[in-house]
VOBA-1610 file (N, C-alpha, C; in pm, whole numbers, padded with zeros to 5 digits, always signed):
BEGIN
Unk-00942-00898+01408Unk-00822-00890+01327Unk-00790-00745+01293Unk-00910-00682+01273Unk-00856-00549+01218Unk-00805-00452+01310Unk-00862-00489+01451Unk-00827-00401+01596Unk-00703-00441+01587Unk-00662-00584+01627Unk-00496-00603+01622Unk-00423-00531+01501Unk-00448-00534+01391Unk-00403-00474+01274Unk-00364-00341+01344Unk-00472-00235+01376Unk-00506-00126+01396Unk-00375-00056+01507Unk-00373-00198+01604Unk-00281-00162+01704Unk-00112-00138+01640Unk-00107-00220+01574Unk+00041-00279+01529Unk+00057-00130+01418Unk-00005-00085+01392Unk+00003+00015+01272Unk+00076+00103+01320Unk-00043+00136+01444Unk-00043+00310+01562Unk+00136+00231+01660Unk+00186+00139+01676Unk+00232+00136+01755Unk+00342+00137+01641Unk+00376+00158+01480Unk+00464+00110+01435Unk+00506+00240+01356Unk+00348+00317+01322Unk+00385+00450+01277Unk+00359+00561+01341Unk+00273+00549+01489Unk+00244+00708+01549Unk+00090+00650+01549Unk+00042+00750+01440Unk-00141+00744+01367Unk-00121+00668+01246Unk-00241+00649+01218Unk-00280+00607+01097Unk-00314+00707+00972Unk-00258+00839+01019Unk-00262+00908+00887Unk-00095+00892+00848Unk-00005+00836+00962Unk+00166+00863+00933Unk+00155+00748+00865Unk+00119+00631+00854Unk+00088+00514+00838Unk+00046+00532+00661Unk-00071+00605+00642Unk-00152+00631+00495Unk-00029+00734+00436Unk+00030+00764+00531Unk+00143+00867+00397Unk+00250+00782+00336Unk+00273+00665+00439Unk+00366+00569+00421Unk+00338+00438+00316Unk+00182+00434+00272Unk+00133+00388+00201Unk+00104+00439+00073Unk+00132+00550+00083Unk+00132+00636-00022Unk+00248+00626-00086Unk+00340+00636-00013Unk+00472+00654-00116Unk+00501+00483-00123Unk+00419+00403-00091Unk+00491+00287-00104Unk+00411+00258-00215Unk+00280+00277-00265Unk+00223+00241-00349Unk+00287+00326-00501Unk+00323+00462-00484Unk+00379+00533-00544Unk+00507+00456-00610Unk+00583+00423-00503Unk+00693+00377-00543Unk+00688+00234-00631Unk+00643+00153-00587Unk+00604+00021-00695Unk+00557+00066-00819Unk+00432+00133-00830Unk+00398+00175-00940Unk+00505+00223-01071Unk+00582+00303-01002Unk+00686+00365-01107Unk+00795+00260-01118Unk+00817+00167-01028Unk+00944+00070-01023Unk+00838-00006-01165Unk+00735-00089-01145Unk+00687-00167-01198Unk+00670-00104-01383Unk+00677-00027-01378Unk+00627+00120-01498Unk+00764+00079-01606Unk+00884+00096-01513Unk+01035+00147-01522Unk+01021-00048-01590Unk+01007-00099-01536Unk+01049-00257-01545Unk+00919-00303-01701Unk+00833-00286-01705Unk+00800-00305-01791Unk+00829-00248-01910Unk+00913-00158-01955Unk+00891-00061-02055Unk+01044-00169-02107Unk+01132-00182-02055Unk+01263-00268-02067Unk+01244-00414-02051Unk+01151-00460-02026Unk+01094-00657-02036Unk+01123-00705-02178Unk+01185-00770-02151Unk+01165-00858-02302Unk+01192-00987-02272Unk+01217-01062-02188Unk+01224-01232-02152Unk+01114-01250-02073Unk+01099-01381-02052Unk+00970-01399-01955Unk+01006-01361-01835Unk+01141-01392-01780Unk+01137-01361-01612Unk+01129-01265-01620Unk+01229-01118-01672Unk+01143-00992-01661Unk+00997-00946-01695Unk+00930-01020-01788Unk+00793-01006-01786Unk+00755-01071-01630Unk+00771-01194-01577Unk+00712-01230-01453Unk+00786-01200-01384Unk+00852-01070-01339Unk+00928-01002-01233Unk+00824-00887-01246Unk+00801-00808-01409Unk+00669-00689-01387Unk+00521-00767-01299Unk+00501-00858-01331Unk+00379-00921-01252Unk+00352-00884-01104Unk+00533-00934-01087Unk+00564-00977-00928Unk+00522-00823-00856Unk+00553-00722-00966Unk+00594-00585-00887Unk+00464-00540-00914Unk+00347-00540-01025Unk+00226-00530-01028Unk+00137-00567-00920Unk+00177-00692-00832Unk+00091-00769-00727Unk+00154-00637-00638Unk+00289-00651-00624Unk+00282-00555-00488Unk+00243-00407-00498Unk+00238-00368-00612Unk+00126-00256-00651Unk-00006-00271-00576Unk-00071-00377-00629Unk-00229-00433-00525Unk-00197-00447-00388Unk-00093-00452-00320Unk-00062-00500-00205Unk-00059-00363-00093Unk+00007-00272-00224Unk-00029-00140-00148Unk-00142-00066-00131Unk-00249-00107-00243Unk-00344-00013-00288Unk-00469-00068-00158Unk-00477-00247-00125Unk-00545-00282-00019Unk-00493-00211+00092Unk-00391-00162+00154Unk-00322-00133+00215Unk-00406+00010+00267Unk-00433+00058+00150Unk-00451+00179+00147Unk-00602+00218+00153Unk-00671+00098+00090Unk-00843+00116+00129Unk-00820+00055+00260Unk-00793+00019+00342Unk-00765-00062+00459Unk-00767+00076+00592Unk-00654+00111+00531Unk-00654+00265+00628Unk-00787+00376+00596Unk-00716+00402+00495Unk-00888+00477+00457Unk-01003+00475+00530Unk-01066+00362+00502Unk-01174+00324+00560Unk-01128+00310+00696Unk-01038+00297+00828Unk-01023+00317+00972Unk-01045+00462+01005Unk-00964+00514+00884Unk-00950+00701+00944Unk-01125+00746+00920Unk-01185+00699+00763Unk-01327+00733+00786Unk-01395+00692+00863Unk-01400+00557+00934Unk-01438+00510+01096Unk-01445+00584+01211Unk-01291+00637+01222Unk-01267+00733+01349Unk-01311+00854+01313Unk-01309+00875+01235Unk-01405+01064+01169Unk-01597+01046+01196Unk-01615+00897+01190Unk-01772+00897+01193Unk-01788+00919+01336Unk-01687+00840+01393Unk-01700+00833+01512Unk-01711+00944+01615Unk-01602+01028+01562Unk-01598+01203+01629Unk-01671+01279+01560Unk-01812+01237+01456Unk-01881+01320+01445Unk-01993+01345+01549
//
């Protein structure tokens, strides 16, 4: 699974470091959306809309140990 993963990444961003920058600002970006949305919540659906945007916070951050750990793979590997 993770080779197919691996493929679909490199074939979607270049490398997997264009890939981890793209994870970067995506995790970046939720974070502050989710930040922005909680500070203005006061009903439940905007409270369970911050949730919604909190999960995809986690969604990026796996995202991001995911790559991580491939690029430290391929670095062990070319040591």
């Amino acid at each position: 699974m993770s080779y197919i993963r691996r493929l679909g990444v490199i074939a979607e961003h270049g490398t997997l470091e264009a890939y981890r920058n793209f994870v970067l600002m995506g995790r970046d970006a939720a974070a502050r959306k989710a930040t922005r949305h909680w500070l203005s919540a006061s009903t439940d659906a905007e409270h369970a809309r911050v949730e919604e945007l909190r999960m995809a916070e986690i969604d990026w951050r796996v995202d991001l140990a995911w790559v991580d750990q491939e690029i430290a793979r391929d670095a062990a590997v070319a040591a």
